[in-house]
C-alpha positions as CSV (number, residue, x, y, z in Angstrom):
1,X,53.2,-37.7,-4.3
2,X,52.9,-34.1,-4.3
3,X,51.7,-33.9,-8.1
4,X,48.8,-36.5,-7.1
5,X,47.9,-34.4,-3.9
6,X,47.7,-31.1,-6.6
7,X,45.8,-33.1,-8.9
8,X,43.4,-34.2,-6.5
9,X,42.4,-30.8,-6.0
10,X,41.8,-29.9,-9.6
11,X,38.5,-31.4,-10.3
12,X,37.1,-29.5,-7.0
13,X,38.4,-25.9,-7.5
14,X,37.3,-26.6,-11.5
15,X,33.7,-27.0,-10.2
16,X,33.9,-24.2,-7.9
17,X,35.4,-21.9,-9.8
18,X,33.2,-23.0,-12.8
19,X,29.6,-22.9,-9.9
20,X,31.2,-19.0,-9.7
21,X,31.4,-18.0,-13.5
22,X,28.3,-20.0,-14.6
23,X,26.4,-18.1,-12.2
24,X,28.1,-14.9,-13.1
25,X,27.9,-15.5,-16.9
26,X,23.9,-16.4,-16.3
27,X,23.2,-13.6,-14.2
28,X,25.1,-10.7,-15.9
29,X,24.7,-10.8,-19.7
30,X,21.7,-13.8,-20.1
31,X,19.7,-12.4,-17.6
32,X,20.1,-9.1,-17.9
33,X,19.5,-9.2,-21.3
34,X,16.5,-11.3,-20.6
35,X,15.3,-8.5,-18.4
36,X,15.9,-5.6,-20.6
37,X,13.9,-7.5,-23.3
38,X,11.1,-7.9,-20.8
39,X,11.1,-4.4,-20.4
40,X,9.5,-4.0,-23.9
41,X,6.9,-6.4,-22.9
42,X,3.4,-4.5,-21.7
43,X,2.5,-7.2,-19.6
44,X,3.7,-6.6,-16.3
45,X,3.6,-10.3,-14.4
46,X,7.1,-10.5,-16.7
47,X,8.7,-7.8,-14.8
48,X,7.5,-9.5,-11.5
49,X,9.0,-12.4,-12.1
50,X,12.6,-11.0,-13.9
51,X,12.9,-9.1,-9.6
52,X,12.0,-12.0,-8.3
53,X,14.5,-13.9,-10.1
54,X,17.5,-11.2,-9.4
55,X,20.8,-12.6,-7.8
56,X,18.8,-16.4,-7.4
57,X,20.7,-17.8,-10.8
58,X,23.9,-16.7,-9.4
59,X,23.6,-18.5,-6.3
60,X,21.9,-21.6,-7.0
61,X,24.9,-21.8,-9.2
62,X,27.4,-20.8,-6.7
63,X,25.6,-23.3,-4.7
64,X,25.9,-26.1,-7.1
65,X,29.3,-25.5,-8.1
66,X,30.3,-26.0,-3.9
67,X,28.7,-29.1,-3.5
68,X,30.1,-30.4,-6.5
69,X,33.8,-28.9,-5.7
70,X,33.1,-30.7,-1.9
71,X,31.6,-34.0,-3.0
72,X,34.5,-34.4,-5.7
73,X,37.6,-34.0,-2.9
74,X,38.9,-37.8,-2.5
75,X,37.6,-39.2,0.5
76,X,41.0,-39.7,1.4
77,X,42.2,-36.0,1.3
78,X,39.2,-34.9,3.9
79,X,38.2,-38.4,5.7
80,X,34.9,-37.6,4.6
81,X,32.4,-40.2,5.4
82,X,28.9,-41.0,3.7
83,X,27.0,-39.7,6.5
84,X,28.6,-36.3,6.2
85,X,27.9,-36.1,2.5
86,X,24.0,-37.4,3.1
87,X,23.8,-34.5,5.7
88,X,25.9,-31.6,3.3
89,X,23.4,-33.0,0.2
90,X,20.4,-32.2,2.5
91,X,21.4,-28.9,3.5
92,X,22.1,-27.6,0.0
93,X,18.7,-29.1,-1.1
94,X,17.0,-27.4,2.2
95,X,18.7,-24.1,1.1
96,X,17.5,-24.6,-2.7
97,X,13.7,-25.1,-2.0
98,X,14.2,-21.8,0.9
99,X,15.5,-19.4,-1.6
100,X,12.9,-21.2,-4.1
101,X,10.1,-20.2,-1.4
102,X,11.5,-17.3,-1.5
103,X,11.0,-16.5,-5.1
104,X,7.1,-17.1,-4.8
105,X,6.7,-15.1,-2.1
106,X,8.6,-11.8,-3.5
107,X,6.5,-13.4,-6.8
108,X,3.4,-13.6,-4.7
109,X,3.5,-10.1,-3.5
110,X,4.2,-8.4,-6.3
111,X,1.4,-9.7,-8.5
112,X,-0.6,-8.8,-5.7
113,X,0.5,-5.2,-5.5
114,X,0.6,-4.9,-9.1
115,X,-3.7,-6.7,-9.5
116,X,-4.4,-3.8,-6.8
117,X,-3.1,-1.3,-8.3
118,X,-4.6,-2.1,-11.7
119,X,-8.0,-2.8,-10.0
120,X,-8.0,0.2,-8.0
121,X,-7.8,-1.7,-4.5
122,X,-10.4,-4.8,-5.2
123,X,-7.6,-7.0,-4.0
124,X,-5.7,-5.7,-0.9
125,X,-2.0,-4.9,-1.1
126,X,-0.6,-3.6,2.6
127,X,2.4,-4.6,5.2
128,X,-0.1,-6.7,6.5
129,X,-1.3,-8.4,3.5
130,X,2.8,-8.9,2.6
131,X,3.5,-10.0,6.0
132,X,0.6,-12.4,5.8
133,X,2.2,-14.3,2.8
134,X,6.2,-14.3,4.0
135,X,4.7,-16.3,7.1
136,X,3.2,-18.9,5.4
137,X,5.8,-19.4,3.2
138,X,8.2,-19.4,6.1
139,X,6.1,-21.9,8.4
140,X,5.9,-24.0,4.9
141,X,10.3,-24.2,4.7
142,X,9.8,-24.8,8.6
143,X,8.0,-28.0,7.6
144,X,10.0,-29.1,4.9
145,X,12.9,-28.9,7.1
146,X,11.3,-30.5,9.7
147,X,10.7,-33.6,7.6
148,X,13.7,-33.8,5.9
149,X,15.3,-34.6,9.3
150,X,12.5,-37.6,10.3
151,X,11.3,-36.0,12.7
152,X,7.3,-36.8,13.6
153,X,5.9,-33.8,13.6
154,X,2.8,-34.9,15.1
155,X,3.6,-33.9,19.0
156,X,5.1,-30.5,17.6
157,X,1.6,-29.6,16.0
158,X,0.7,-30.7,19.4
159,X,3.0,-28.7,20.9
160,X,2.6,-25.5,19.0
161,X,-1.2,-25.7,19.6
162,X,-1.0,-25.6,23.2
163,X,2.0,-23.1,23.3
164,X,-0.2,-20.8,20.8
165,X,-3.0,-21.0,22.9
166,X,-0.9,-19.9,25.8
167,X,0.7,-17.1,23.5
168,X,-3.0,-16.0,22.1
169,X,-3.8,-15.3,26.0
170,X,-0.7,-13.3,26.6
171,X,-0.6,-10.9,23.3
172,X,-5.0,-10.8,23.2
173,X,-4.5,-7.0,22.3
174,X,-1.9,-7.4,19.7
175,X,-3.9,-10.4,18.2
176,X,-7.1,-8.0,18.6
177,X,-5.1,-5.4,16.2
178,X,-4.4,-8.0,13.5
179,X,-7.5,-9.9,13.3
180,X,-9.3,-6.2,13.1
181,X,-7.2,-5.6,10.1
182,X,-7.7,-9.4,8.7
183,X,-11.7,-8.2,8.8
184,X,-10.9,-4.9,7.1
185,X,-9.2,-6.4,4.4
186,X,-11.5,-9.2,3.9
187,X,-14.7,-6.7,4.0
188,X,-13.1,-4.4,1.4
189,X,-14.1,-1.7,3.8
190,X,-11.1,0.2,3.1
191,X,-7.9,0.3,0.8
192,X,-4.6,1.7,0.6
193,X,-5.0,5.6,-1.2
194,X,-8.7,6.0,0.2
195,X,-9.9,9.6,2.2
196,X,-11.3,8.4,5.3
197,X,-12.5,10.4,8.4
198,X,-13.1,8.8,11.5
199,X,-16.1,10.0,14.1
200,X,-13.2,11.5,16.2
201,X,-12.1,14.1,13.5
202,X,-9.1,12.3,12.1
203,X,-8.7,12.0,8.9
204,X,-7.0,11.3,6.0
205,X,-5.4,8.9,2.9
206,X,-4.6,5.6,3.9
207,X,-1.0,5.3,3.5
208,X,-0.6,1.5,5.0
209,X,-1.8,-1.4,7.2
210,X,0.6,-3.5,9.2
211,X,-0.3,-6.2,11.9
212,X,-0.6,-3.7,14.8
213,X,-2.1,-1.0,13.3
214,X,-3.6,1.8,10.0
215,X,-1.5,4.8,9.2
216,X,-3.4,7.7,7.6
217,X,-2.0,10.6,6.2
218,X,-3.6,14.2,6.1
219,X,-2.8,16.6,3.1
220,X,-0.6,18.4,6.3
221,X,1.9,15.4,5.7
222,X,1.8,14.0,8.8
223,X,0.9,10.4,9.8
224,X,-1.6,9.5,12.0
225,X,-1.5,5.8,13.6
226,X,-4.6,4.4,14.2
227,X,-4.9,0.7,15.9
228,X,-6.5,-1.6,13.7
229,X,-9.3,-2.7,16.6
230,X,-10.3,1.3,16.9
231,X,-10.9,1.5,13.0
232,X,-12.8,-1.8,12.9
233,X,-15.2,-0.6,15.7
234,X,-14.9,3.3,14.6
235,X,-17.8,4.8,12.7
236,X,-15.4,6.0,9.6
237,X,-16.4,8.3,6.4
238,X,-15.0,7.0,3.6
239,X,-14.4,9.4,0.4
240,X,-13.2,6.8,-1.6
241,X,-16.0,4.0,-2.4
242,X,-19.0,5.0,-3.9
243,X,-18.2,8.3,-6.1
244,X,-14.9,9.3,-8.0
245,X,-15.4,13.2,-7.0
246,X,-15.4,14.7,-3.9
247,X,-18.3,17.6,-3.3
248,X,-17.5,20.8,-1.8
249,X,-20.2,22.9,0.0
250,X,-19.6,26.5,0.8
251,X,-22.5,28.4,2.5
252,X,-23.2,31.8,1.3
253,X,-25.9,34.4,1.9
254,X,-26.8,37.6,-0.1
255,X,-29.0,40.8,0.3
256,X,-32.5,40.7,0.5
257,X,-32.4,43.3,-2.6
258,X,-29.9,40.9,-5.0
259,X,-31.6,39.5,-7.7
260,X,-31.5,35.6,-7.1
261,X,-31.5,34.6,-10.8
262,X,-28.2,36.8,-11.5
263,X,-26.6,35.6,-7.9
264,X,-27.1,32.3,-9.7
265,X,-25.7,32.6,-12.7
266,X,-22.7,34.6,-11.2
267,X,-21.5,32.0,-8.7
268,X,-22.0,29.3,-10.7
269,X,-19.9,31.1,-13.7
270,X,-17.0,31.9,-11.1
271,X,-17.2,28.2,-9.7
272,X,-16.7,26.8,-13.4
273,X,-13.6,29.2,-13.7
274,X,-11.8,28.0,-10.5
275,X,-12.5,24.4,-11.5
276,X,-11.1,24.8,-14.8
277,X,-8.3,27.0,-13.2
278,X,-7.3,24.4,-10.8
279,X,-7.5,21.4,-12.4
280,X,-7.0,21.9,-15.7
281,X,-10.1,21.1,-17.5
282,X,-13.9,21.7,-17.5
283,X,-15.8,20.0,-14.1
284,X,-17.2,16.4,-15.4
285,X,-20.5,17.2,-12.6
286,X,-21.4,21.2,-12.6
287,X,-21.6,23.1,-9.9
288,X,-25.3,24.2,-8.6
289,X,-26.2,26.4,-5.9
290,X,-29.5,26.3,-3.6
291,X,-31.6,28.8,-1.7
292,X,-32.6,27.6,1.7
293,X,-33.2,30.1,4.5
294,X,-34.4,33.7,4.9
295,X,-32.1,34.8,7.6
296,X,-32.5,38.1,9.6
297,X,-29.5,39.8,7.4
298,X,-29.2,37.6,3.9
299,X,-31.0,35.3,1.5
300,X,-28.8,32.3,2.8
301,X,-27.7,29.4,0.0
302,X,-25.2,26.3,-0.5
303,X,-22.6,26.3,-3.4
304,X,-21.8,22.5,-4.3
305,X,-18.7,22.4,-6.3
306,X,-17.1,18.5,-7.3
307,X,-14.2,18.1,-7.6
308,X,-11.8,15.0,-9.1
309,X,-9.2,15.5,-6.8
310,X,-9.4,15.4,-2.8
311,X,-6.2,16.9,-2.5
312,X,-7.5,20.2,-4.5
313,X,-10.5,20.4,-2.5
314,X,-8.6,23.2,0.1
315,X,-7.4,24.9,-2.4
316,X,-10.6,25.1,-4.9
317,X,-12.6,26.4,-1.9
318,X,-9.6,28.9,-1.6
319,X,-9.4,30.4,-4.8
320,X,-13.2,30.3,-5.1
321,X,-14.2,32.6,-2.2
322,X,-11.5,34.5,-3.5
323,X,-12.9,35.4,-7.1
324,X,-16.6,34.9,-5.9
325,X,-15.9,37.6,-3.9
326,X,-14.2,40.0,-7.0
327,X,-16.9,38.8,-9.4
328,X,-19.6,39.7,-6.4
329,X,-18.2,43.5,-5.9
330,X,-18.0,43.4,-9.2
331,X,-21.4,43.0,-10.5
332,X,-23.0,44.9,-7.5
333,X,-24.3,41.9,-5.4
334,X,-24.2,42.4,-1.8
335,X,-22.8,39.9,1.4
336,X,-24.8,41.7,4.3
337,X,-23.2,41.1,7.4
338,X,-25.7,41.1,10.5
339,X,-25.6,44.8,12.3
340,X,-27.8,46.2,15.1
341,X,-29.7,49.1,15.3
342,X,-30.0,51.1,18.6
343,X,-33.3,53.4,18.8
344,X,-33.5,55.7,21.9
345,X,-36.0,58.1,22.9
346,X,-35.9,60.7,26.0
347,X,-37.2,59.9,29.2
348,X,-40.2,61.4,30.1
């Protein structure tokens, strides 16, 4: 009797056991062999899909192997009835197509952070995006759940539309906030890694979008959280759309005696140097200068510099004024600074 009861057991620990090193044997030489090998592979969707995949083969395996090790215990071991194995067959199914759900959304979101990226932002990759996505795969397991159990789920559409409607009411500003940052997305107004400055002086690389709100980062390192409604309504400069250098205008003003050719060819010389010295190679747009005012004191006139970089832009106007000013003493020119001049005369 006792050898029966231990052989009754053997089929069900084989399958569990065997669920266990199936899933390991997949998962830690085929697969990671397979993954390595997709490493080589330029093509980046591969390497999507190899992340995506990681741990699952393990355990849908370790998955398979328990149902298998359960549904193989005599019936007279356990008193299990057909009912209970109808109800333990739909959970493991339920659980497969979750975790399958959750392969094409982690699948979803990456292709579309790797399309942005290669695009340069055509197709929007944020928390907001991401979060976006995980909800509808998570209201699409909710209904597959759902009707795997029977029930109608008529009244509960019913059900969610009135209690939505009642929940829309109570969270209008948080709802404000995301459907501001649905319209920023969909406009293309704005992506993640652009220079923006808003009309209140804030400003800054968009760093991310969530739900509630847009974080902005200045070169200081700091973020700045901006709700989404106030950057949808905002009147907002951004750096990033229509040109791929940023200009830089630095007013000067010389002498009335300077020669205005040489101040010319000067600046622009020393304006080529601290390009070239900054970022490493010869500007793509030169740098121009233009006259525009007699003042009282100085021949008053823009530099425009470009620059490829918004991040150098500091640190070009630095180094500029810097050498400008060296070059300037240099060759003899002269920056007047504005003085008064008293006159008296005795009283009579």
């Amino acid at each position: 009797m006792l050898v029966q009861s231990v052989d009754s057991w053997i089929t069900p620990v084989f399958y569990f056991l065997g669920g266990i090193l199936l899933g390991l044997l997949i998962e830690l030489i085929i697969f990671t062999r397979f993954r390595r090998s997709l490493s080589r592979v330029k093509w980046k969707g591969f390497i999507i899909i190899s992340n995506s995949l990681r741990g699952i083969p393990f355990f849908w395996f370790f998955l398979l192997g328990s149902y298998l090790a359960i549904v193989s215990i005599p019936t007279d071991v356990l008193n299990i009835d057909l009912t209970f194995l109808d109800l333990l067959a739909r959970g493991f199914f339920l659980i497969f197509i979750l975790t399958f759900l959750m392969i094409l959304a982690k699948m979803t979101n990456g292709f579309i952070t790797h399309y942005s990226e290669k695009t340069e932002g055509a197709l929007a990759s944020t928390t907001l995006v991401t979060n976006i996505i995980n909800l509808i795969f998570l209201l699409l397991g909710f209904l597959i759940i759902i009707q795997s159990l029977g029930i109608d789920i008529t009244p509960l559409l019913t059900l969610l539309g009135v209690g939505g409607l009642t929940v829309a009411l109570a969270l209008q500003p948080t709802l404000s906030n995301f459907f501001s940052g649905i319209y920023i997305i969909a406009a293309k107004e704005f992506s993640v890694g652009d220079f923006i400055r808003l009309d209140t002086g804030e400003e800054g690389y968009i760093v991310d979008m969530n739900w509630r709100h847009t974080i902005i980062r200045p070169p200081a390192k700091y973020d700045i959280i901006i709700p989404n409604i106030r950057l949808a309504t905002a009147s907002v400069t951004n750096f990033g759309i229509s040109s791929k250098e940023i200009q830089i205008t630095i007013p000067l003003g010389v002498g009335y005696e300077s020669d205005l050719e040489h101040v010319e060819q000067v600046t622009v010389e020393v304006a080529i140097q601290v390009i070239e010295q900054v970022q490493g190679e010869k500007p793509t747009t030169l740098p121009y200068i233009r006259y525009h005012t007699f003042s009282p004191s100085s021949i008053d006139f823009n530099v425009n510099i470009y620059s490829k970089k918004l991040k150098d832009r500091a640190k070009i106007r630095h180094e500029f004024i810097k050498l400008l000013y060296k070059r300037y003493k240099s060759e003899g020119i002269d920056i007047p600074y504005p003085t008064t001049v008293v006159l008296s005369k005795p009283l009579a």
